[in-house]
OpenMM code with the backbone's topology and positions (N, CA, C; nanometers):
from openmm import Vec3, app, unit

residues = "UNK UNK UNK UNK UNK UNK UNK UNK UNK UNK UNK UNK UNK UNK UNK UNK UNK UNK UNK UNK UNK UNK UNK UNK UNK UNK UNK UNK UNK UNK UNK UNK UNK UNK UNK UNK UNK UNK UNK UNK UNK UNK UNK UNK UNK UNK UNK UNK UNK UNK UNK UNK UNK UNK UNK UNK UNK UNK UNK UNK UNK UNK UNK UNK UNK UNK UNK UNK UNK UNK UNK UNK UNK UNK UNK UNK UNK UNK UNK UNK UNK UNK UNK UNK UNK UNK UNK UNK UNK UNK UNK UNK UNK UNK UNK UNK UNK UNK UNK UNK UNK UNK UNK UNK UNK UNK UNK UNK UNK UNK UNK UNK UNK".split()
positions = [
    Vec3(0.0820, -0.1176, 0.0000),
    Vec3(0.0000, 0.0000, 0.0000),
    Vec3(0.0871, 0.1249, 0.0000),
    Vec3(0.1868, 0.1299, 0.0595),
    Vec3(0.3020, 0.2400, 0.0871),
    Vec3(0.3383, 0.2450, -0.0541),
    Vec3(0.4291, 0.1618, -0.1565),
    Vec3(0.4474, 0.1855, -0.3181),
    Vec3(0.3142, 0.2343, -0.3815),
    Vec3(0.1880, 0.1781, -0.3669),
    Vec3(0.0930, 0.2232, -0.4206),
    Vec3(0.0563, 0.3700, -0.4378),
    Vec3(0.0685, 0.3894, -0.2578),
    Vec3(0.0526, 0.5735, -0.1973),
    Vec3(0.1557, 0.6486, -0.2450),
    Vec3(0.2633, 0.5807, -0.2636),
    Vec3(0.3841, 0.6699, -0.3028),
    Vec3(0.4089, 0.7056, -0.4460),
    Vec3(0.3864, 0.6124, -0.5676),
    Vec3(0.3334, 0.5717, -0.6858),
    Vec3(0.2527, 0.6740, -0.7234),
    Vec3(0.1522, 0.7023, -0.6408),
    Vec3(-0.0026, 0.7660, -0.7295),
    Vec3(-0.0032, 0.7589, -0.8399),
    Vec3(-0.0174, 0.5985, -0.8718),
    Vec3(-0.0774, 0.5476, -0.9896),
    Vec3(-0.1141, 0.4263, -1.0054),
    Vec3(-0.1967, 0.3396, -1.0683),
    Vec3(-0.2504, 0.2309, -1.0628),
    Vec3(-0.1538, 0.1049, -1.0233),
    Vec3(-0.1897, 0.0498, -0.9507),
    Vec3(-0.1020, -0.0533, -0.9132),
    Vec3(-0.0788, -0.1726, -1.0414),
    Vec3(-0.1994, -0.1905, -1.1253),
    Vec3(-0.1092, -0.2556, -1.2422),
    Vec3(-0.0476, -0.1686, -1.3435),
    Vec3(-0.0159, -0.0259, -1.3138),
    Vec3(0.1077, -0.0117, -1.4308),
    Vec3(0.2491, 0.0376, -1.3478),
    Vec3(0.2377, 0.0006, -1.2064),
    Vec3(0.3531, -0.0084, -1.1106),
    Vec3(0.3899, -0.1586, -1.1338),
    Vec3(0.3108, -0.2507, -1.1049),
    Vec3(0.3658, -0.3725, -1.1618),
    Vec3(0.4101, -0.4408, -1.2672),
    Vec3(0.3219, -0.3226, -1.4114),
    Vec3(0.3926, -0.3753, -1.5339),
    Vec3(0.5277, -0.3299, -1.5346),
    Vec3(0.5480, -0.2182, -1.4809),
    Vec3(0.6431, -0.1847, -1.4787),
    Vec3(0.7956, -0.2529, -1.3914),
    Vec3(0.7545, -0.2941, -1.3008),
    Vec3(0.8393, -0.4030, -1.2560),
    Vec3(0.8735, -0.5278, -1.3310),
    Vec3(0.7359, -0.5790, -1.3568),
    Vec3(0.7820, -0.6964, -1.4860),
    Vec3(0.8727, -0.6757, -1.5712),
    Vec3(0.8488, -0.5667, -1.6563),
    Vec3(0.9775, -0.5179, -1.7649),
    Vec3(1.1325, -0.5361, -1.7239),
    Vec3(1.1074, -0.4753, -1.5876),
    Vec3(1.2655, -0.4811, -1.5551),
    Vec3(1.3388, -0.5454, -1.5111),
    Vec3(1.2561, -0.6540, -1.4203),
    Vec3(1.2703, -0.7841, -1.3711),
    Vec3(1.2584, -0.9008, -1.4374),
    Vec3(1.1759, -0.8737, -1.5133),
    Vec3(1.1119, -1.0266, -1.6042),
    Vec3(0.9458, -1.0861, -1.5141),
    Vec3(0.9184, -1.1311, -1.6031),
    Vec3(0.7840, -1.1745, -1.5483),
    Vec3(0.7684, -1.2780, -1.4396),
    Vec3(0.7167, -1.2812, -1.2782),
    Vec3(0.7178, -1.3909, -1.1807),
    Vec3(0.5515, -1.4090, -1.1455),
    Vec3(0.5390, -1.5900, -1.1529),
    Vec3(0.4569, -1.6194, -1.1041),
    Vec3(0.4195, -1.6969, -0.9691),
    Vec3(0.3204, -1.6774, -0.9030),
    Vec3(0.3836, -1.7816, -0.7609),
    Vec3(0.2495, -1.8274, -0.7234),
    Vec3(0.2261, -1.9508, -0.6412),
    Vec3(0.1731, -2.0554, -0.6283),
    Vec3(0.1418, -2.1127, -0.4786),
    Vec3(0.0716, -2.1337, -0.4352),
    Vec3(0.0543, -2.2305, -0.2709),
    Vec3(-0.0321, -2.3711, -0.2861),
    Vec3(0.0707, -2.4683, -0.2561),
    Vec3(0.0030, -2.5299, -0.1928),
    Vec3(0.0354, -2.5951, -0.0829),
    Vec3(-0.1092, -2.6418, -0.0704),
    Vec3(-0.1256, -2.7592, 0.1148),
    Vec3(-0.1102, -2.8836, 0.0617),
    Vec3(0.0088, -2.9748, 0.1194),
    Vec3(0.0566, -3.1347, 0.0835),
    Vec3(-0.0175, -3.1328, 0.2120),
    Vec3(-0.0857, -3.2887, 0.2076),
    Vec3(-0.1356, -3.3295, 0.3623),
    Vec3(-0.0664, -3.4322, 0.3603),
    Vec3(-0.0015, -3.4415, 0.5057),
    Vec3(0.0926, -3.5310, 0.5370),
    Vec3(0.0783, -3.5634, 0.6837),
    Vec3(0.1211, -3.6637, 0.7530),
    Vec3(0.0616, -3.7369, 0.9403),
    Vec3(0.1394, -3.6094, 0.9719),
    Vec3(0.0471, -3.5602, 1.0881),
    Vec3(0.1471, -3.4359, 1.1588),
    Vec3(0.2845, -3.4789, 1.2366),
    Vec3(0.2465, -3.6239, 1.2798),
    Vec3(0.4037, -3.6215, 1.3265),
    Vec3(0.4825, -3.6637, 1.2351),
    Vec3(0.4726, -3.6636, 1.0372),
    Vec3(0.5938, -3.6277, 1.0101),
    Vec3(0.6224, -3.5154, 0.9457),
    Vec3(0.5420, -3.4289, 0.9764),
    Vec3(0.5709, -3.2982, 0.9259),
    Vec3(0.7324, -3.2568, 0.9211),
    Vec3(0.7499, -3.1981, 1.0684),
    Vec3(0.8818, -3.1998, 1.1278),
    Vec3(0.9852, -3.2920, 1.0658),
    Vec3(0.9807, -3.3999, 1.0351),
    Vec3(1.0738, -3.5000, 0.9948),
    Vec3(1.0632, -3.4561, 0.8565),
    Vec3(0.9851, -3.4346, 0.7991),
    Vec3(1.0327, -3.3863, 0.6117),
    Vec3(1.0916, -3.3061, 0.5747),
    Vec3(1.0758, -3.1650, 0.6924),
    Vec3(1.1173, -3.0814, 0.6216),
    Vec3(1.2968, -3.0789, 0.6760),
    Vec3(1.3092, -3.1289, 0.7904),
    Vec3(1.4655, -3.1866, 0.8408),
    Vec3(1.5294, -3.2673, 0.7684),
    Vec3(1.5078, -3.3472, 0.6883),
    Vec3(1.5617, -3.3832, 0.6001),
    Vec3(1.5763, -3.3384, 0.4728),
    Vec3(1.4420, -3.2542, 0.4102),
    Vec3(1.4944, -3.1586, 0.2702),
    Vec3(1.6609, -3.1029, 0.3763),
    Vec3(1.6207, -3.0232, 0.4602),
    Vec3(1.7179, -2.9588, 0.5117),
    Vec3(1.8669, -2.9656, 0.4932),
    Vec3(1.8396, -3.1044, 0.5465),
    Vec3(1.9785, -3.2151, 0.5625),
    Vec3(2.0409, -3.2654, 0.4629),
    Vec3(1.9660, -3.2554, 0.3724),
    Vec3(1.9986, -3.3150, 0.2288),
    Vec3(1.9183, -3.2925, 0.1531),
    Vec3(1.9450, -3.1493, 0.0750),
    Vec3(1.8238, -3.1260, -0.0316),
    Vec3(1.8771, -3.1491, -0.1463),
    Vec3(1.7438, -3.1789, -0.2257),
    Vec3(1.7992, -3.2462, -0.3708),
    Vec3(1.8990, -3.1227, -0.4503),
    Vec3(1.9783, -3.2151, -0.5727),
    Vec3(2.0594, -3.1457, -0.6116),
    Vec3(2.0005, -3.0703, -0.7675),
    Vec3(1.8944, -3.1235, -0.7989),
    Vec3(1.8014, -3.0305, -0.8820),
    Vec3(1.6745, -3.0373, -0.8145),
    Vec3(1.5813, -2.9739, -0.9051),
    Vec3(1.4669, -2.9547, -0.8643),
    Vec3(1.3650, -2.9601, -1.0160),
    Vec3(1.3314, -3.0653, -1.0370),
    Vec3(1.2574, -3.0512, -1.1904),
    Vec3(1.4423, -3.0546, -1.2855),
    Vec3(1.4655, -3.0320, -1.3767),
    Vec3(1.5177, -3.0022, -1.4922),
    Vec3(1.6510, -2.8707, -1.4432),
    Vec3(1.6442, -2.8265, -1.3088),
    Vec3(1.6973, -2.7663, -1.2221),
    Vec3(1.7847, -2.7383, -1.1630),
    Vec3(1.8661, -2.7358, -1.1312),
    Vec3(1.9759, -2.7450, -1.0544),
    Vec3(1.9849, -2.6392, -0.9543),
    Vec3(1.9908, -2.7054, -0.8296),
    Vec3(1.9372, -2.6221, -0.6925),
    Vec3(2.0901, -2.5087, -0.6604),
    Vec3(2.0793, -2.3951, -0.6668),
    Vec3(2.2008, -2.3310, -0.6380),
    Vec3(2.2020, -2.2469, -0.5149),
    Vec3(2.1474, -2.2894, -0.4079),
    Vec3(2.1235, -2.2531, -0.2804),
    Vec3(1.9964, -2.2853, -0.2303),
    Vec3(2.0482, -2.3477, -0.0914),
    Vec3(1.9028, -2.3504, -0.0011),
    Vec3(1.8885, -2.3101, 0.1414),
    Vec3(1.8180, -2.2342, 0.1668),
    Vec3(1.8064, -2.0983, 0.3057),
    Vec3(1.6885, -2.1690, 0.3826),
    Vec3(1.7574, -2.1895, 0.4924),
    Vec3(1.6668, -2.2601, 0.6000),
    Vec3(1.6355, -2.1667, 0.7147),
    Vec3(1.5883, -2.0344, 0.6488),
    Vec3(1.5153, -1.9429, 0.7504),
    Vec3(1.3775, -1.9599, 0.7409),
    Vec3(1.2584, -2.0219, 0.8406),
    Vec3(1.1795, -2.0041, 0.8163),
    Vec3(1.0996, -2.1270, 0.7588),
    Vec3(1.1565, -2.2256, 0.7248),
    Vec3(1.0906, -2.3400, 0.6614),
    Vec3(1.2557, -2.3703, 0.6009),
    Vec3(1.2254, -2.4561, 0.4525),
    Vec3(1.3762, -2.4494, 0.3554),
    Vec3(1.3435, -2.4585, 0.2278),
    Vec3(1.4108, -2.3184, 0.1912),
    Vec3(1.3738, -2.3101, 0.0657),
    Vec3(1.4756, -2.3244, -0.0334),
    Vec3(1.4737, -2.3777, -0.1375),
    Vec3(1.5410, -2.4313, -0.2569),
    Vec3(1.4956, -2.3332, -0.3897),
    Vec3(1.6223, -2.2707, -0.3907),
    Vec3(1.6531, -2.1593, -0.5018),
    Vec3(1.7061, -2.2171, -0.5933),
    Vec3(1.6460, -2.2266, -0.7619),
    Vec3(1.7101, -2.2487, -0.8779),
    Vec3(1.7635, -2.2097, -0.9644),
    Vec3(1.8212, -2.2786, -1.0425),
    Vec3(1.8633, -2.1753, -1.1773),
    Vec3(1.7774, -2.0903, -1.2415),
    Vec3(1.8158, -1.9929, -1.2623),
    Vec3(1.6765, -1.9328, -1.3140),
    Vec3(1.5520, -1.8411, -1.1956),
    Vec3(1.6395, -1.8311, -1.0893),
    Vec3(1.5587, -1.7842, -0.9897),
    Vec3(1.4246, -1.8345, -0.9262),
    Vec3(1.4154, -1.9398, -0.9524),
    Vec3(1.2559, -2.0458, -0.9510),
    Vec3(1.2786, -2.0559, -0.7701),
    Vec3(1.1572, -2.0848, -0.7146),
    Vec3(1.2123, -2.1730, -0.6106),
    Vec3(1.1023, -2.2133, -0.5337),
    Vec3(1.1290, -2.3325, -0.4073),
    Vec3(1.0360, -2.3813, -0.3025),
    Vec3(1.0649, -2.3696, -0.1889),
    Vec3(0.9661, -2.3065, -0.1457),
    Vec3(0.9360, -2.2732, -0.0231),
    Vec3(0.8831, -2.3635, 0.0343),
    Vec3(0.9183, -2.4685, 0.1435),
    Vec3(0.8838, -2.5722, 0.2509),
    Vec3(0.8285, -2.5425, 0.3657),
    Vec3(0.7204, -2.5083, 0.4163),
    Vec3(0.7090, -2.5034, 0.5732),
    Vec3(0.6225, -2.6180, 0.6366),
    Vec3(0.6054, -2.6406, 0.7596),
    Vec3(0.5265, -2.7454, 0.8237),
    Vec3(0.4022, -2.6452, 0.8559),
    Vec3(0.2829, -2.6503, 0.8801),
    Vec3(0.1715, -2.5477, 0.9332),
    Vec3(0.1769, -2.6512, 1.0557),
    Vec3(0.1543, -2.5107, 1.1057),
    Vec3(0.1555, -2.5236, 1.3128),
    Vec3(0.0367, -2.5772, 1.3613),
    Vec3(-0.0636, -2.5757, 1.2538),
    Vec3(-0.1887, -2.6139, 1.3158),
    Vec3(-0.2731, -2.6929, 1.2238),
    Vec3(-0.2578, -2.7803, 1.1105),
    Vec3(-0.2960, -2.8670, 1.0733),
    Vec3(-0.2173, -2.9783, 1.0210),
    Vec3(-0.2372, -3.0768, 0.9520),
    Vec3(-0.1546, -3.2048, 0.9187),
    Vec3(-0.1202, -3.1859, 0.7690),
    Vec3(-0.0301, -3.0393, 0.7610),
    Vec3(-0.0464, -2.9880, 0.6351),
    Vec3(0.1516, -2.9271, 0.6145),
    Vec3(0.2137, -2.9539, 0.5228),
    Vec3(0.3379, -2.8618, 0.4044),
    Vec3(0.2772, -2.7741, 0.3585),
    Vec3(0.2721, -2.6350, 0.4454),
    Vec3(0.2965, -2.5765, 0.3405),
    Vec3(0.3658, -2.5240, 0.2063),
    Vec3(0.3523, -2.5606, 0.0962),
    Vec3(0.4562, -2.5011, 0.0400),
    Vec3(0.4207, -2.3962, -0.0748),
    Vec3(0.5510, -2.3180, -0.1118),
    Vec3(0.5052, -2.1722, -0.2044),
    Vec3(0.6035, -2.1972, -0.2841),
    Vec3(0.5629, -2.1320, -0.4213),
    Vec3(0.6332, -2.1720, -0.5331),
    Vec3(0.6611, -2.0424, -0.6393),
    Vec3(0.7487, -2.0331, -0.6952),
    Vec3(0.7682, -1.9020, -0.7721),
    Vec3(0.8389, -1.9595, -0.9138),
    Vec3(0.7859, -1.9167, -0.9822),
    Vec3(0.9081, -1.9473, -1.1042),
    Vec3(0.8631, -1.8133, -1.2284),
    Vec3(0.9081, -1.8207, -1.3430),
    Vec3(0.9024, -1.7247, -1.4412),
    Vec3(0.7417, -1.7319, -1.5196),
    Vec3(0.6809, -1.8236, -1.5402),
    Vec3(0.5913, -1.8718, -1.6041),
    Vec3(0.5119, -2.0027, -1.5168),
    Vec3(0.3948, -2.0180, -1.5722),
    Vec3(0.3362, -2.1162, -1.5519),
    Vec3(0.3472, -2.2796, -1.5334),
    Vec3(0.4422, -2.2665, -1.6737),
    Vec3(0.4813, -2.4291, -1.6939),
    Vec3(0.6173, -2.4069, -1.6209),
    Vec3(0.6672, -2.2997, -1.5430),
    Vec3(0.7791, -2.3417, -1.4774),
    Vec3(0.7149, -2.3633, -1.3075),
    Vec3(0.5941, -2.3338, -1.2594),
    Vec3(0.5022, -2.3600, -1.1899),
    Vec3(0.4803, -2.4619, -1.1521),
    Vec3(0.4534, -2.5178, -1.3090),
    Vec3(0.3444, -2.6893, -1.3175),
    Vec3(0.4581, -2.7797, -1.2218),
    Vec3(0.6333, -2.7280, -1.3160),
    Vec3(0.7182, -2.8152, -1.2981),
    Vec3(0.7917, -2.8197, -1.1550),
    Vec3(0.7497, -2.7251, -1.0468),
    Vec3(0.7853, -2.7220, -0.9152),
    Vec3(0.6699, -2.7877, -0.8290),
    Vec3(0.5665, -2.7698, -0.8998),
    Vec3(0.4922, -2.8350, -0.7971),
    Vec3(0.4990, -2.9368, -0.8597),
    Vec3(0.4895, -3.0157, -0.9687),
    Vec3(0.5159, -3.1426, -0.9612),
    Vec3(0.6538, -3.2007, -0.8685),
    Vec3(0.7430, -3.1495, -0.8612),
    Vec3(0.8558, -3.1517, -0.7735),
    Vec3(0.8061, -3.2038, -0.6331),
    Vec3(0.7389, -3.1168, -0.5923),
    Vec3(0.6708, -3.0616, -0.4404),
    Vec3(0.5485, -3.2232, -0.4281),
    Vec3(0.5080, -3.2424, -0.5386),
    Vec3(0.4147, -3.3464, -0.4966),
    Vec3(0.4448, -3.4681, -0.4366),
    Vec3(0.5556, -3.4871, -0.5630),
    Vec3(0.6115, -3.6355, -0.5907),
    Vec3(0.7097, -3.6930, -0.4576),
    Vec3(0.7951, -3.5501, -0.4187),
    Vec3(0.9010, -3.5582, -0.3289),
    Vec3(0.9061, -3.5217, -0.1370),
    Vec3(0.7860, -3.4637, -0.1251),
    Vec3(0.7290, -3.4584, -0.0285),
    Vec3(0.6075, -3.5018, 0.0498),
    Vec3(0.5529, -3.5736, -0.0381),
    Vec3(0.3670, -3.6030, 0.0025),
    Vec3(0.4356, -3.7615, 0.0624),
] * unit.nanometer
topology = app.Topology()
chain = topology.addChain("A")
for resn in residues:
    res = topology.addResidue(resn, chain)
    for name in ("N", "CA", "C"):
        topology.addAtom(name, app.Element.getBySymbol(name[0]), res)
């Protein structure tokens, strides 16, 4: 709201305008349901040993503030958390496009559920 107020101007031609200069990002949530007591245990092990791609990928850092997230080539990445209050991963997903989307959460399905 502060860029918006500061901007005084429509928030989609503040954002087209970011796109241009950045490139275009799309991002994604979902809820994996998984037994709550192994929530904790999944995401300690991405931790411990996270894969060395991700999709077609190749993981070039992973930041375990907060959950653990796995940054790709290409700036793509997954966001891992456990939710505190259901039998649920959260996880969040970003990549350039859609089908780079499809291809993280297929990641996220296969490798965590």
């Amino acid at each position: 709201m502060e860029l918006f107020a500061h901007e005084e101007r429509p928030l989609t031609d503040v954002l087209a305008d970011l796109e241009a200069e950045v490139g275009p990002r799309r991002s994604r949530r979902l809820d994996l349901e998984v037994p709550a007591d192994r929530k904790a245990a999944i995401v300690e092990a991405l931790a411990a040993e996270p894969p060395s791609h991700v999709g077609d990928w190749a993981v070039r850092e992973v930041r375990t503030i907060d959950g653990v997230k796995l940054v790709t080539e290409g700036d793509r990445w997954v966001l891992v958390r456990p939710s505190g209050t259901e039998p649920l991963l959260r996880v969040y997903l970003e990549a350039e496009n859609d089908e780079g989307l499809a291809a993280l959460a297929q990641f996220a399905e296969e490798h965590l559920s």
